[in-house]
LUMNU-467700 format. One line per 10 residues: for each residue x, y, z of N, C-alpha, C. Coordinates in pm, whole numbers, always signed. Layout:
X/Y/Z/X/Y/Z/X/Y/Z | ...
END
This chain:
+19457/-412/+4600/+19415/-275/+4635/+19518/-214/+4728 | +19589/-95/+4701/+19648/+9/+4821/+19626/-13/+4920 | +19726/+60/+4964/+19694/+76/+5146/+19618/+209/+5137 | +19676/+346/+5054/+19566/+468/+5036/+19425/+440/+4992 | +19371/+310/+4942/+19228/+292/+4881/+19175/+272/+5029 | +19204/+143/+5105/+19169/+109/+5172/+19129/+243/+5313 | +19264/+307/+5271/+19207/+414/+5372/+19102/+508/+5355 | +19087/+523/+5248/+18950/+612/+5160/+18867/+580/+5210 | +18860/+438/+5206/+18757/+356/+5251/+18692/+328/+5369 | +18788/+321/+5470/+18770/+302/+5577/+18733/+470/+5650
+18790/+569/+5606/+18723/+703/+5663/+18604/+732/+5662 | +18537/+730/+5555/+18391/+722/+5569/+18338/+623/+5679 | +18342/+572/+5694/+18296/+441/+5806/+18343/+501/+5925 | +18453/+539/+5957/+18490/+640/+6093/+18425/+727/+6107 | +18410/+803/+6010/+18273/+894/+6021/+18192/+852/+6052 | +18138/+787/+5997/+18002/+747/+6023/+17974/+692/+6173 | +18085/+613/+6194/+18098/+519/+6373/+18080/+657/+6456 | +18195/+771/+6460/+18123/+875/+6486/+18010/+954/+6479 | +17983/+986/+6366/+17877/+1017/+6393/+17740/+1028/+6473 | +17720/+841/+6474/+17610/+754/+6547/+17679/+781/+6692
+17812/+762/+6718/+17857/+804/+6896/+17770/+942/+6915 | +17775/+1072/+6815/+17769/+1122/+6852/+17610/+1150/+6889 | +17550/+1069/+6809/+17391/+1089/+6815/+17379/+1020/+6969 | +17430/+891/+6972/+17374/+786/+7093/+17462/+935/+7243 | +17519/+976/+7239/+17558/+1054/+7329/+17442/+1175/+7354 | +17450/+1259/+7252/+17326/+1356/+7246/+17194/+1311/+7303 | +17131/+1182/+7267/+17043/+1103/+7289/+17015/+1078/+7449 | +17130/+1019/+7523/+17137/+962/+7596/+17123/+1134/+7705 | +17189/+1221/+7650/+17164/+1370/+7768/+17057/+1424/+7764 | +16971/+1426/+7677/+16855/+1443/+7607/+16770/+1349/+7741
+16828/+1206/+7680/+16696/+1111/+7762/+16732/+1180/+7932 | +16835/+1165/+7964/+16926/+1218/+8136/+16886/+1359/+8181 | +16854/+1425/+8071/+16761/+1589/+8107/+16598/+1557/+8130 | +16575/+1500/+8069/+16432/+1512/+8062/+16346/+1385/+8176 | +16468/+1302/+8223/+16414/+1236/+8347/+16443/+1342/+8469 | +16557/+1393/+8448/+16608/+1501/+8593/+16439/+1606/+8556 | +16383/+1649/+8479/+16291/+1728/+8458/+16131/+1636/+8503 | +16123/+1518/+8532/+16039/+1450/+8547/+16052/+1446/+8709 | +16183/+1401/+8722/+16212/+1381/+8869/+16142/+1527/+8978 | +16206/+1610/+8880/+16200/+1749/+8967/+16063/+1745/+8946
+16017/+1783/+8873/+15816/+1776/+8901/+15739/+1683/+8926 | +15798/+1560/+8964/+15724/+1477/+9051/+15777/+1548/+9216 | +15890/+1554/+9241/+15901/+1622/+9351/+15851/+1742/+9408 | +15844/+1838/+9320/+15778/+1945/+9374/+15612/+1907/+9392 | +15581/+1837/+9284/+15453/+1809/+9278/+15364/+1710/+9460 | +15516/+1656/+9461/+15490/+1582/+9566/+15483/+1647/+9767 | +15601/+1782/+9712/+15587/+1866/+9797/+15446/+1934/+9789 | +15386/+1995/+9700/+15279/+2050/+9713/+15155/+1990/+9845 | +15122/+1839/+9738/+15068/+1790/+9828/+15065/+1748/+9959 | +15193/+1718/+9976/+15238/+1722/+10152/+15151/+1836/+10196
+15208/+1953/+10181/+15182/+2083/+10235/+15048/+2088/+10209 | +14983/+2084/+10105/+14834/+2097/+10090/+14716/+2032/+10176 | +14760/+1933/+10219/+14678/+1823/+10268/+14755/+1780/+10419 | +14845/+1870/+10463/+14915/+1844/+10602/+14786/+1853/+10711 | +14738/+1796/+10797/+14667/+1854/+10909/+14497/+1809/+10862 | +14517/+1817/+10712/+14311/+1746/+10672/+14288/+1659/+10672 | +14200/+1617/+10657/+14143/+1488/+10665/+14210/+1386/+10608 | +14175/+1289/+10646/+14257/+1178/+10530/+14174/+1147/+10429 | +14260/+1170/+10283/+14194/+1170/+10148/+14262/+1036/+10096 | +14191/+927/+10072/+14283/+804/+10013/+14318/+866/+9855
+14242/+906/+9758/+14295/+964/+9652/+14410/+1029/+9612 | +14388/+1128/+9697/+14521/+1219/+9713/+14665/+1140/+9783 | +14582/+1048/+9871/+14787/+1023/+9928/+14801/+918/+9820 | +14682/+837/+9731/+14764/+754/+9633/+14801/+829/+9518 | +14753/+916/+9502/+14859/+1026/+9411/+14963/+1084/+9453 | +15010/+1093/+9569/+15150/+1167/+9616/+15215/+1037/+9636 | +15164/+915/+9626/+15242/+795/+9655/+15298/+727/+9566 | +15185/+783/+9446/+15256/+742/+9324/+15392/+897/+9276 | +15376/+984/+9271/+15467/+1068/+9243/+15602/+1082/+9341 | +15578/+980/+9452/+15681/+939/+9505/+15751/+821/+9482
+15716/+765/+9407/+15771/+655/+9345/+15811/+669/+9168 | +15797/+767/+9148/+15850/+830/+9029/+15975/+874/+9046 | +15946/+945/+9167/+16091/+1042/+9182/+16160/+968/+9228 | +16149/+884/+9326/+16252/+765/+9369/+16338/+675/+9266 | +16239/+630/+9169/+16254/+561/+9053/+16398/+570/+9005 | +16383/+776/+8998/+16481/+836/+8852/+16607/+910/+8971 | +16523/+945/+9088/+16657/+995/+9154/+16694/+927/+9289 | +16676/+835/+9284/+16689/+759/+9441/+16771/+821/+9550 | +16852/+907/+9508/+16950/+969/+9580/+16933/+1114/+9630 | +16870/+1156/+9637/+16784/+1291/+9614/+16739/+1259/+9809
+16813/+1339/+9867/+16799/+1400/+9975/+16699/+1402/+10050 | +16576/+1451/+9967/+16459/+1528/+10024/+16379/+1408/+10010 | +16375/+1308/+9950/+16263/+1183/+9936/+16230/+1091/+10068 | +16384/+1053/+10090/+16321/+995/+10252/+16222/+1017/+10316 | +16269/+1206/+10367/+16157/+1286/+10412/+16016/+1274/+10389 | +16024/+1265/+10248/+15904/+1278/+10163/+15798/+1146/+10224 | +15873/+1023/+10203/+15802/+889/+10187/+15811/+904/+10340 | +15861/+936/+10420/+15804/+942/+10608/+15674/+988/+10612 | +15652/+1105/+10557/+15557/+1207/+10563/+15444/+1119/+10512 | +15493/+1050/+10401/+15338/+961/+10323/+15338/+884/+10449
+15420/+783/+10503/+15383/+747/+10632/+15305/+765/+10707 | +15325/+857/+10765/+15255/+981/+10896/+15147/+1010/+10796 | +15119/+1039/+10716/+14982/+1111/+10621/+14868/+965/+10635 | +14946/+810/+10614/+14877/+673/+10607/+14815/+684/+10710 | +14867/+711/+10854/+14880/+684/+10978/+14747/+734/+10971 | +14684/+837/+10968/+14541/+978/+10971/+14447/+865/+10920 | +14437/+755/+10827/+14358/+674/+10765/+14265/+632/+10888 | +14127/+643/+10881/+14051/+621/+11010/+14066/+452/+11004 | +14035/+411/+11135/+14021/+263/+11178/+14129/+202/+11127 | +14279/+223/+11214/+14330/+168/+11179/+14404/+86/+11313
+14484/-18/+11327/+14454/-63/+11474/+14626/-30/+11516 | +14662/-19/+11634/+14737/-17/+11690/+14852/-42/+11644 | +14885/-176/+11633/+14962/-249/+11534/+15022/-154/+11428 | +14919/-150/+11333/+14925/-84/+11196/+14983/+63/+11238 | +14953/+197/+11318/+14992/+269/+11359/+15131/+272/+11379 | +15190/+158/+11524/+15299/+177/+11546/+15380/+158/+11437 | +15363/+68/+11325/+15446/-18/+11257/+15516/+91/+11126 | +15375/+198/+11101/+15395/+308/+11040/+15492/+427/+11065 | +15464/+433/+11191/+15607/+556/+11287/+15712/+457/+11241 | +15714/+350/+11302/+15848/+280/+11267/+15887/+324/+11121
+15855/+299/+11053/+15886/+282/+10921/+15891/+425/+10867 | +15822/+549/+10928/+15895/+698/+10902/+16021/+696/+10925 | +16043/+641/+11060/+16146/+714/+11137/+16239/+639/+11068 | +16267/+534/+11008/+16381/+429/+10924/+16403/+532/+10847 | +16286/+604/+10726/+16310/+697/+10639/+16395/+816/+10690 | +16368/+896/+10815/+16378/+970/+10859/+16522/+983/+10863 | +16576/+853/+10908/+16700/+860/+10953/+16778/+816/+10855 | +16785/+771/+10775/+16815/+800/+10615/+16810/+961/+10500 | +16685/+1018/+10552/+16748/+1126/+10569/+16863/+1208/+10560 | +16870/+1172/+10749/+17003/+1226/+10820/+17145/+1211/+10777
+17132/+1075/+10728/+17251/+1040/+10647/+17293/+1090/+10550 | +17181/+1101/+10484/+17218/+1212/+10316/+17251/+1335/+10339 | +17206/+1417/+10455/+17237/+1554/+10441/+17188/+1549/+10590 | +17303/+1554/+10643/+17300/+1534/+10812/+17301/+1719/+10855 | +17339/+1740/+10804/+17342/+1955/+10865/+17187/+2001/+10816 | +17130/+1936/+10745/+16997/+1987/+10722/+16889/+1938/+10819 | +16862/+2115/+10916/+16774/+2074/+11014/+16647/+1993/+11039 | +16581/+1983/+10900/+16429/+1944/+10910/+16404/+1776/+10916 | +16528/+1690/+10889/+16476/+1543/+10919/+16493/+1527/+11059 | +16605/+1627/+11155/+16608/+1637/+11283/+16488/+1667/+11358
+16462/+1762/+11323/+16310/+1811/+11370/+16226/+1704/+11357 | +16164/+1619/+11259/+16068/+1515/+11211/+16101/+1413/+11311 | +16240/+1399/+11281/+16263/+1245/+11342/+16234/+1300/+11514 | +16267/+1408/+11567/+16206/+1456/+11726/+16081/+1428/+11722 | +15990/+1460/+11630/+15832/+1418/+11639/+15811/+1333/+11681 | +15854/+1249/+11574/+15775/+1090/+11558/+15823/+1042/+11643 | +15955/+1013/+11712/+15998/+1002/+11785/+15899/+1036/+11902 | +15854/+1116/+11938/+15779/+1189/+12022/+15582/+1120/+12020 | +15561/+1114/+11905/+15435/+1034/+11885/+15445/+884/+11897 | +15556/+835/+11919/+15565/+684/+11934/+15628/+692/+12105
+15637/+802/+12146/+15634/+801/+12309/+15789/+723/+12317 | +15890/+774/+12219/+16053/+707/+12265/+16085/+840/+12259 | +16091/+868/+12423/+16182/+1031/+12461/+16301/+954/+12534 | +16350/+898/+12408/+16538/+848/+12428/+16622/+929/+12412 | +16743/+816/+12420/+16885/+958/+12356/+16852/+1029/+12229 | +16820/+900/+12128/+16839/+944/+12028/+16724/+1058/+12016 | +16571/+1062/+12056/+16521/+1170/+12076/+16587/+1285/+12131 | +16664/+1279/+12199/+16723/+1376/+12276/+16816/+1425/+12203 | +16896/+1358/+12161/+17006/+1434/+12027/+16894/+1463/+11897 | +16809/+1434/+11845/+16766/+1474/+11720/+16726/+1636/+11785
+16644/+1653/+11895/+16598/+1795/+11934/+16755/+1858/+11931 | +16854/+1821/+12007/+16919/+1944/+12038/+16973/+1956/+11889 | +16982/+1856/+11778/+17036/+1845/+11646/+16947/+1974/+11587 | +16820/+1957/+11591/+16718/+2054/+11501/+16716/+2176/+11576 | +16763/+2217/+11730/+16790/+2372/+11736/+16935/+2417/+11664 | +16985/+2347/+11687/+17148/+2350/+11711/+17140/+2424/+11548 | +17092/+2354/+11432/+17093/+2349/+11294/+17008/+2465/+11256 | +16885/+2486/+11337/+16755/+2574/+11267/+16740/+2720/+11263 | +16829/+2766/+11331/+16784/+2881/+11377/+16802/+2991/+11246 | +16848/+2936/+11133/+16782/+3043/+11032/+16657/+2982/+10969
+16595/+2888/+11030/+16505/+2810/+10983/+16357/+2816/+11027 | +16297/+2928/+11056/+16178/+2967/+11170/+16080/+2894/+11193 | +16031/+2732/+11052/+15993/+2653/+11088/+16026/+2581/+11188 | +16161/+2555/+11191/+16178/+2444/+11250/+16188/+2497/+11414 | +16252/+2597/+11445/+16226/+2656/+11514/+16123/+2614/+11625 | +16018/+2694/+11517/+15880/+2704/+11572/+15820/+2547/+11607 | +15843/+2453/+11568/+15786/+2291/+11585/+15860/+2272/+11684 | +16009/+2284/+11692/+16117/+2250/+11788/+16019/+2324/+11910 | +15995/+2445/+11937/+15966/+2491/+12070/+15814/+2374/+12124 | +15671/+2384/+12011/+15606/+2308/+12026/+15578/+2174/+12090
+15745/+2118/+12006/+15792/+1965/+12115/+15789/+1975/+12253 | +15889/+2057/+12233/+15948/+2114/+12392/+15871/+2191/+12462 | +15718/+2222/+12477/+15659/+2233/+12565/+15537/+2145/+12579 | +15595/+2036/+12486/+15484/+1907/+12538/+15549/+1814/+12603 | +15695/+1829/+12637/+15790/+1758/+12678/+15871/+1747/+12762 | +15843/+1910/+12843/+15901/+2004/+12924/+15999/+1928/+13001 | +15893/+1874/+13099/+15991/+1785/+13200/+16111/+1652/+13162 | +16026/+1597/+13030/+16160/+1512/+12973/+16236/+1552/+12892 | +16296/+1719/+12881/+16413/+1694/+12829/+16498/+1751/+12912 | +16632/+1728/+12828/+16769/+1759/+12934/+16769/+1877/+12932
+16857/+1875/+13062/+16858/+2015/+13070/+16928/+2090/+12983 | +17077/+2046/+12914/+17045/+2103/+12800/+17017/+2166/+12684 | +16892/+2014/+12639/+16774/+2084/+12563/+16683/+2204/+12642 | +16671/+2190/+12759/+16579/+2306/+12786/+16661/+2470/+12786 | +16801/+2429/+12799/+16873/+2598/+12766/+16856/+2595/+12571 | +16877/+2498/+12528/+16874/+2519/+12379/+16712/+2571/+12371 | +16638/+2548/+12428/+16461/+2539/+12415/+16461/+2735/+12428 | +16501/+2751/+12566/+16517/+2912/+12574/+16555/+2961/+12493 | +16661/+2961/+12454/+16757/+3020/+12368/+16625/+3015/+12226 | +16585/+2933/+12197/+16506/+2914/+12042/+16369/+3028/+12115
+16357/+3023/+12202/+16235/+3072/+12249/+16240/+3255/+12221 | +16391/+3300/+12254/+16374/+3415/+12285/+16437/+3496/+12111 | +16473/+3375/+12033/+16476/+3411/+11890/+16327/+3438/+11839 | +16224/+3355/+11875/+16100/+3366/+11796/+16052/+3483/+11881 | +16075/+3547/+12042/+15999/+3621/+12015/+16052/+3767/+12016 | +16189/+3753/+11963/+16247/+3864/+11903/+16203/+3850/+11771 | +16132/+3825/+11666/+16097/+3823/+11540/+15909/+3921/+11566 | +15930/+4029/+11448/+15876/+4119/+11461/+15738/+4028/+11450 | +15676/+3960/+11368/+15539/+3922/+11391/+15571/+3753/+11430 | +15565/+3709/+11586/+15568/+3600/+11577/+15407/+3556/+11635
+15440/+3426/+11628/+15262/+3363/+11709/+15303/+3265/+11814 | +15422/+3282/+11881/+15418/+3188/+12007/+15337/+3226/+12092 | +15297/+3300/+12123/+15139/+3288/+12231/+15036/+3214/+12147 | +15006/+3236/+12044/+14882/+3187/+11966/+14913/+3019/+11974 | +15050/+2991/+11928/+15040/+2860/+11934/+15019/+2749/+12070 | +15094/+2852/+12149/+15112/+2796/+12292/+14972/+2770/+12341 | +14856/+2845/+12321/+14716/+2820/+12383/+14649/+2790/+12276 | +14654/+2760/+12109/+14595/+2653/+12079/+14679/+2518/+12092 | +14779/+2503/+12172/+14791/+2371/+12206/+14752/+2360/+12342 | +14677/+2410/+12414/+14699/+2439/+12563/+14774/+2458/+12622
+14915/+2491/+12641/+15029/+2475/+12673/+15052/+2597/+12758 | +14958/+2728/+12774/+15007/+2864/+12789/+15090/+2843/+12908 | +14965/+2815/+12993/+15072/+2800/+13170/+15168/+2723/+13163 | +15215/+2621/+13058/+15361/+2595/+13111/+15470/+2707/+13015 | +15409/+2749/+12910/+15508/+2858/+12852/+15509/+2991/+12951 | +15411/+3011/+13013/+15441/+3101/+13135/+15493/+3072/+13216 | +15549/+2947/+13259/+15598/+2897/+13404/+15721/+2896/+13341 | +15731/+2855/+13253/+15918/+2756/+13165/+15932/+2919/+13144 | +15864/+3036/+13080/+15995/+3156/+13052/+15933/+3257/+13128 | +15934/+3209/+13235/+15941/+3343/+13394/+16037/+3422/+13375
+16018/+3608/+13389/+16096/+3663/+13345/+16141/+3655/+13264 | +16120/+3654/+13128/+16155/+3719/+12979/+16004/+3822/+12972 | +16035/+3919/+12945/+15916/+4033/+12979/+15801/+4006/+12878 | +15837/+3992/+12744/+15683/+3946/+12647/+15586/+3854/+12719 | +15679/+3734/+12749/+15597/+3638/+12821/+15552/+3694/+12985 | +15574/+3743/+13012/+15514/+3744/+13193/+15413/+3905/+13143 | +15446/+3964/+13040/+15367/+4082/+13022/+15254/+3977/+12963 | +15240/+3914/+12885/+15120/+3818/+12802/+15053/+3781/+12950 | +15087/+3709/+13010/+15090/+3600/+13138/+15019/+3665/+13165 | +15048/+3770/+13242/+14974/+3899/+13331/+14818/+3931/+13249
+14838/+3990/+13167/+14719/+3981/+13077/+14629/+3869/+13074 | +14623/+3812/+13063/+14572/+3625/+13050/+14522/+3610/+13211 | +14619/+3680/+13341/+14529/+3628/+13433/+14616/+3521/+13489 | +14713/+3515/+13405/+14854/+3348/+13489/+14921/+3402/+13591
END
């Protein structure tokens, strides 16, 4: 047989080897779209519930459904920024579980704040694991350095961020006296952004945390506050 038969021959079969590349390729972006599409709506899905259920009661149902849709998204995107966050938060959400002992509590902050700071690593300019990790930090009663750099990290970063902002000041007037000084010019400085913003609620928040008289004492002379003060009777 030729060397031209053989090549007859053999083209079809190149085709064909192609072909199947080209299917197993198609296939494979196909399968790589439709997990990135799984990923993303387990995540949002998982954000929802955060937010939905932040502050209520503890529902065992619900956090084993955000626990499982956090382990979906981990699964397909392990690398995904926002999950750390995410699985802290299931943390802190465990933590709300009534009767749970001491132990079990601390061991839980611990194990946010590992997340937390993993986080930081993935996307260190993004204010909100700064802010978190100041919390917990703050609920496990370590007002360290590293507490002390995550606050001035989450003003330093937030200020187009009015959440964070707004939690950042919250810290910092449950904390007044332990932070640096500073954090307490960064604390002002965040203070007199929120209440340059046309509808803010730092009075509202300040006295449902009880806090008013030290937000009247800490911003003596800035006029909103000593005009509020006055009113109130401080």
């Amino acid at each position: 047989m030729g060397a031209g038969c053989i090549g007859a021959m053999a083209e079809p079969a190149r085709n064909q080897t192609l072909a199947y590349l080209v299917i197993a390729l198609l296939t494979a972006a196909m399968i790589a779209a439709a997990a990135r599409v799984v990923s993303t709506t387990a995540t949002e899905l998982l954000r929802g519930q955060l937010e939905t259920f932040a502050g209520e009661a503890f529902d065992r149902a619900e956090k084993n459904l955000s626990q499982g849709l956090y382990r979906i998204a981990t699964a397909i995107s392990p690398e995904n920024p926002q999950l750390p966050l995410f699985g802290a938060n299931l943390e802190l959400w465990e933590n709300a579980a009534p009767n749970q002992s001491r132990e079990a509590l601390d061991a839980g902050r611990q194990r946010a704040l590992t997340l937390q700071r993993q986080a930081i690593r993935r996307r260190p300019a993004w204010p909100y694991p700064w802010m978190y990790l100041a919390a917990t930090k703050l609920q496990a009663r370590e007002l360290d350095a590293e507490f002390q750099h995550a606050y001035a990290m989450a003003l330093r970063l937030g200020p187009a961020e009015p959440l964070v902002e707004r939690e950042a000041l919250e810290i910092g007037l449950k904390v007044w006296v332990a932070l640096s000084d500073p954090n307490k010019q960064r604390f002002k400085a965040a203070l007199g952004r929120q209440l340059a913003r046309p509808r803010h609620d730092v009075f509202t928040r300040a006295v449902a945390m009880g806090r008013l008289d030290e937000l009247c004492l800490i911003a003596e002379g800035e006029a909103q506050v000593d005009a509020y003060c006055e009113q109130k009777g401080i």
